[in-house]
C-alpha positions in Angstrom: 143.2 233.1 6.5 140.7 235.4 9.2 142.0 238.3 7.6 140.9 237.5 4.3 137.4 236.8 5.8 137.1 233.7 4.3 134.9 231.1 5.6 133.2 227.4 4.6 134.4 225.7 1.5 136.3 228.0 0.2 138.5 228.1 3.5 138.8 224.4 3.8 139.8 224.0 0.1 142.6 227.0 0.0 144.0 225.4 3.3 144.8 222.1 1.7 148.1 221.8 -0.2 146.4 218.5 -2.3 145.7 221.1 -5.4 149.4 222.3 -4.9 151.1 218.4 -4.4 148.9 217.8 -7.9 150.2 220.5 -10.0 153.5 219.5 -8.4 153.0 216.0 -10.0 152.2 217.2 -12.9 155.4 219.3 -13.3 157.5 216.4 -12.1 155.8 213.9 -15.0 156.6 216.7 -18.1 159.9 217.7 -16.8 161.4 214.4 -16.5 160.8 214.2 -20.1 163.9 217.0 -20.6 167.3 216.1 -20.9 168.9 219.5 -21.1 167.6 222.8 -19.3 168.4 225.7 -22.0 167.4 228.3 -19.8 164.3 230.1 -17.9 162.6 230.1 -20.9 162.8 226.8 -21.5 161.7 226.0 -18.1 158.4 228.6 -18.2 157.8 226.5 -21.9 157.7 223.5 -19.9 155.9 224.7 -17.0 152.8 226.0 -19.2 153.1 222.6 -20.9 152.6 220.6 -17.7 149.4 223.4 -16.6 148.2 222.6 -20.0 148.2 218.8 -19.4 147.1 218.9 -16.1 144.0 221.2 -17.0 141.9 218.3 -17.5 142.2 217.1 -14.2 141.4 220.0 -11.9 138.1 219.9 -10.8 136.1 223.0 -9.3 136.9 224.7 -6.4 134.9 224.3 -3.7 133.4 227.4 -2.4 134.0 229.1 -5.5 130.9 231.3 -4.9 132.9 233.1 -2.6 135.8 234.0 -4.2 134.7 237.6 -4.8 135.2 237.2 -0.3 138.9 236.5 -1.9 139.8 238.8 -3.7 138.3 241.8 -1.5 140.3 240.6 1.1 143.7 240.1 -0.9 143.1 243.8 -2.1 142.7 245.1 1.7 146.1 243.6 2.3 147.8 244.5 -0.8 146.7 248.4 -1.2 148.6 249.9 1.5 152.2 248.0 0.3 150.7 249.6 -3.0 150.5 252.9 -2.0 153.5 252.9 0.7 155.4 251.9 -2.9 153.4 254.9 -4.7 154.7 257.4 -2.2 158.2 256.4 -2.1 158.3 256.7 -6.1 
């Protein structure tokens, strides 16, 4: 996460996995309510279902403020696979 130059409460929060293991519950709880899998679009139907439901329940991230810190720092990392891609077009 040092790369991303992330710090405080936004650090702590995007280390946990608890926001992951609840969105995982949530998933489990809808999808035990089908009896046949149709295919992936089913599945992504049922998947936006369960974010749907689960909406409610998510509560603000902590360190929010500094998500701009975020997203500056996933764009340093992603640009040059961008542009290595760009090149090789």
């Amino acid at each position: 996460m040092n790369r991303l130059g992330l710090s405080g409460a936004l650090l702590k929060t995007l280390r946990s996995t608890n926001p992951i293991e609840n969105l995982n519950g949530s998933l489990q709880r809808v999808a035990k309510n089908v009896k046949r899998w149709r295919g992936g679009s089913m599945a992504l139907r049922w998947a936006v279902t369960a974010l749907i439901e689960a909406e409610p329940r998510f509560r603000r991230i902590r360190g929010y403020r500094d998500l701009h810190t975020l997203e500056r720092g996933l764009s340093a990392l992603i640009q040059p696979e961008v542009d290595k891609i760009a090149v090789s077009a």
